[in-house]
Each structure stands twice: as structure tokens, then as C-alpha cells.
N, CA, C and O of each residue as an XYZ file, in Angstrom:
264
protein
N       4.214     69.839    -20.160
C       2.991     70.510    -19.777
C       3.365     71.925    -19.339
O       4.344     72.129    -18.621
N       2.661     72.783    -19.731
C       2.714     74.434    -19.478
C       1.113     74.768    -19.122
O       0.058     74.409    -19.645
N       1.459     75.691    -17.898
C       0.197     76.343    -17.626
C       0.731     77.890    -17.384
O       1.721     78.385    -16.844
N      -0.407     78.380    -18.045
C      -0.633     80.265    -18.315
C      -1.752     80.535    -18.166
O      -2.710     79.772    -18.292
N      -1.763     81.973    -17.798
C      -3.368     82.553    -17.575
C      -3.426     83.274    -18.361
O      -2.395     83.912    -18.576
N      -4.938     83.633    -19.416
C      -5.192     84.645    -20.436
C      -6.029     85.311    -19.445
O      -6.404     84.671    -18.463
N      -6.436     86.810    -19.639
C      -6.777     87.621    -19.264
C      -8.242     87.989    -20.265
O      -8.044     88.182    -21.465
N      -9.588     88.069    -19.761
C     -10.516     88.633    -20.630
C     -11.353     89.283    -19.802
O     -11.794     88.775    -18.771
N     -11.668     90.647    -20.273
C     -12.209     91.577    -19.346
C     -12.363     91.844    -17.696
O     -13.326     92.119    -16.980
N     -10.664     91.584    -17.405
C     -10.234     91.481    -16.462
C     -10.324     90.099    -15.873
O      -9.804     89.978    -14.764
N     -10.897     89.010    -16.416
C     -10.893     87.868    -15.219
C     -10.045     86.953    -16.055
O     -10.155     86.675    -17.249
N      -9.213     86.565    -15.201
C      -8.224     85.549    -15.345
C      -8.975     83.869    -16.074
O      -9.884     83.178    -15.613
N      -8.468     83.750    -16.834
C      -9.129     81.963    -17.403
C      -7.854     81.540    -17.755
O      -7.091     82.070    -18.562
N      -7.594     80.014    -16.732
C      -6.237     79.599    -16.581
C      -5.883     78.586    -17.952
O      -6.855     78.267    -18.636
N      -4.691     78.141    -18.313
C      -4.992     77.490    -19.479
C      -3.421     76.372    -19.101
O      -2.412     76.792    -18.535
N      -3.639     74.877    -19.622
C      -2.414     74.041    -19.946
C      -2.642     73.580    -20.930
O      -3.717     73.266    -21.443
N      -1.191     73.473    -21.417
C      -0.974     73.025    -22.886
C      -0.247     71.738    -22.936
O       0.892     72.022    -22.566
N      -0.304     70.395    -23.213
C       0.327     69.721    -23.361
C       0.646     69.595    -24.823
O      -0.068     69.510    -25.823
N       2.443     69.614    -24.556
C       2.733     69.759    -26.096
C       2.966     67.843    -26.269
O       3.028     66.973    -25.401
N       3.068     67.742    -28.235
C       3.543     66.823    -28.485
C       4.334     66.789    -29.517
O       4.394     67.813    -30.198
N       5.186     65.554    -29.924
C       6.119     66.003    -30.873
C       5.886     65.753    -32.241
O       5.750     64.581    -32.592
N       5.813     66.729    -33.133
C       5.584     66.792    -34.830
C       4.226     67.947    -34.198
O       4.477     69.141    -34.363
N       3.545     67.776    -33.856
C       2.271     68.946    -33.570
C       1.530     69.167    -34.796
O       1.135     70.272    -35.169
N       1.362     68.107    -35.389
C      -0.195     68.191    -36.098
C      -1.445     69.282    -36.497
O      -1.921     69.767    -37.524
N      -1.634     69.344    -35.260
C      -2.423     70.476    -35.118
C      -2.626     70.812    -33.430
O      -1.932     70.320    -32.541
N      -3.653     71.686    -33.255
C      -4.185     71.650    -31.560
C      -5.387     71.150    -31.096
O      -6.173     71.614    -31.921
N      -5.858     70.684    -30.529
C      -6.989     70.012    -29.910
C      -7.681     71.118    -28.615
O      -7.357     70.935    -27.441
N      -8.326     71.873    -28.880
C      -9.063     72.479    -27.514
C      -9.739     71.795    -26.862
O     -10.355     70.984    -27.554
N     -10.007     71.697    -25.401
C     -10.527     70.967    -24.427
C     -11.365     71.939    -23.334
O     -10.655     72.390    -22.435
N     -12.686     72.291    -23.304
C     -13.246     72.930    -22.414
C     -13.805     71.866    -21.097
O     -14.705     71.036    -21.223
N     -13.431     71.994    -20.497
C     -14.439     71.226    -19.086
C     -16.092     70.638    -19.227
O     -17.061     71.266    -19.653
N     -16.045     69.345    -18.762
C     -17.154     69.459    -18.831
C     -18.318     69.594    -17.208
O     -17.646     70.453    -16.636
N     -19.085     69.414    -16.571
C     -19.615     69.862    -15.628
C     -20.499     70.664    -15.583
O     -20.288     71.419    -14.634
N     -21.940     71.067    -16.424
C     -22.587     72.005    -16.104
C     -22.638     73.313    -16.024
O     -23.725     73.875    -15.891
N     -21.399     74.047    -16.096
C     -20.813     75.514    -15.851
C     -21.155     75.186    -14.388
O     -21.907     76.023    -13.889
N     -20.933     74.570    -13.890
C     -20.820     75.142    -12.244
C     -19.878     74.264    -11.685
O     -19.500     74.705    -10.599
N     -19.174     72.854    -12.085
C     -17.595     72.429    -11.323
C     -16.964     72.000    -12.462
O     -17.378     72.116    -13.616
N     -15.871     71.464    -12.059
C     -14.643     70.957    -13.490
C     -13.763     71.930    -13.235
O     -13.933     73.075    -12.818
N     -12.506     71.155    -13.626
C     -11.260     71.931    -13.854
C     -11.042     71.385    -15.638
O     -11.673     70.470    -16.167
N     -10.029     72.207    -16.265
C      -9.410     72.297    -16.901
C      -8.525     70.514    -17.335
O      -8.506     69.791    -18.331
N      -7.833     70.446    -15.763
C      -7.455     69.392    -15.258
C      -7.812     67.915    -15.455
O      -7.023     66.982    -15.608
N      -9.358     67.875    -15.417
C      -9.784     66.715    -15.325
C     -10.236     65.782    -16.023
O     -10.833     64.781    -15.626
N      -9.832     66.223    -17.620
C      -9.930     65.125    -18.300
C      -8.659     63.869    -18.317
O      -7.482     64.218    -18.401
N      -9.016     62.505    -18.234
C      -8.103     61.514    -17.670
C      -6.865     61.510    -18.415
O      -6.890     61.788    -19.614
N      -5.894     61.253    -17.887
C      -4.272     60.764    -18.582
C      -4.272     60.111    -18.929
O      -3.161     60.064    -19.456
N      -4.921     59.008    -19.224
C      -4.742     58.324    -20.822
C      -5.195     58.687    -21.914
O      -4.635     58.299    -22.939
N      -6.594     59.722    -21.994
C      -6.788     60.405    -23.086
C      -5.772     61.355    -23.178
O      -5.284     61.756    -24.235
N      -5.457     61.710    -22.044
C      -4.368     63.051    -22.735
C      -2.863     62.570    -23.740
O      -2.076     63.182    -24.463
N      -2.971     61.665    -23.452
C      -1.564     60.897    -23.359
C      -1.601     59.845    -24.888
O      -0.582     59.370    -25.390
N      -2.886     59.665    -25.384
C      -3.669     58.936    -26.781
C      -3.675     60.055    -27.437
O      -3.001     59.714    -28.409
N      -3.952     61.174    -27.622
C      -3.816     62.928    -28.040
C      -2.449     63.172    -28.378
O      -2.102     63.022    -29.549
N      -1.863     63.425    -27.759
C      -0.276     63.524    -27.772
C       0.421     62.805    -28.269
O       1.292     63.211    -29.038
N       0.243     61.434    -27.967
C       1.088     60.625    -28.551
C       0.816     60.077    -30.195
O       1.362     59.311    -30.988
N      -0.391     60.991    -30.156
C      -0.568     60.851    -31.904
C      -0.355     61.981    -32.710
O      -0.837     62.187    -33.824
N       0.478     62.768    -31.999
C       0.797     63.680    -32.619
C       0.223     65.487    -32.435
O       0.787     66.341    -33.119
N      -0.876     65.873    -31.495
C      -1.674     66.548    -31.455
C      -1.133     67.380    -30.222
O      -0.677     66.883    -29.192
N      -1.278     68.919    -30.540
C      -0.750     69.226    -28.601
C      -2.435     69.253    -28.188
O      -3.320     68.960    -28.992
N      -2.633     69.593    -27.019
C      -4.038     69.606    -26.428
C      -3.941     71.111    -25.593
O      -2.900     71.421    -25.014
N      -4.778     71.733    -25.599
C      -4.811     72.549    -24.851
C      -6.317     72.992    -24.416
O      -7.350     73.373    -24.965
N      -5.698     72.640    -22.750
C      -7.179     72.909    -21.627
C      -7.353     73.989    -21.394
O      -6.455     74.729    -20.993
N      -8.644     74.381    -21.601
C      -9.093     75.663    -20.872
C      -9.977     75.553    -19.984
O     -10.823     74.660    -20.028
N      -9.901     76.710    -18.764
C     -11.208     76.724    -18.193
C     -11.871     77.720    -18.697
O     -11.346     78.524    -19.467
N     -13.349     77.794    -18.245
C     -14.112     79.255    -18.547
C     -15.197     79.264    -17.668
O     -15.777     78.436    -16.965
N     -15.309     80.612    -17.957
C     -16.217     80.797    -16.698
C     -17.156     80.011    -15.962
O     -17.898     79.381    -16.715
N     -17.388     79.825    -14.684
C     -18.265     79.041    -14.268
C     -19.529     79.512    -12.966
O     -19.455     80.245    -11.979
N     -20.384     78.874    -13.421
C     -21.755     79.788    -12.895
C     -21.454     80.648    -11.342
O     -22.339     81.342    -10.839
């Protein structure tokens, strides 16, 4: 797992990547919550871990929130 911050018009949107091995392709993951809570974080470890282990890296983002 790697976490980095991208930069867009100055505001920071944090990002983790869980890699896996062969890497298939990538899977984006936005939060879900309304735009007003959620992390990046909080989708469960066994989906992350069913993703990965089939080959896929995943990578969480957050974005802006209300």
C-alpha cells in the first residue's frame, strides 16, 4: 500500500494505491458518502483484498467534499 497527494488547483486530494501482482489493469475507487463524509480508506479489506488478489491494483481517491 502507497499513499500520495495530487495537487489540483492548489488543494491537496490524497490518494492510496494498493498494488497487486501481474496488474491487470487499475480499478479507481471514489468514496462513497454524499460529498460530505468518507475517506478514501473506507472501503472494507476484504473487498480490497478480492481486487488484488485477482490481479487488479486499486487505487483510492478522495475528492472534494461539501
Amino acid at each position: 500500500m502507497e499513499t500520495f497527494t495530487f495537487t489540483f488547483d492548489g488543494t491537496p486530494i490524497g490518494a492510496t494505491l494498493h498494488r497487486a501482482d501481474g496488474g491487470k489493469g487499475t480499478i479507481l475507487y471514489y468514496h462513497g458518502g454524499g460529498l460530505i463524509y468518507g475517506s478514501r480508506d473506507d472501503l472494507p479489506q476484504p473487498y480490497v483484498e478480492a481486487i488484488t488478489r485477482r490481479g487488479y491494483h486499486l487505487l483510492c481517491l478522495d475528492y472534494l467534499l461539501a
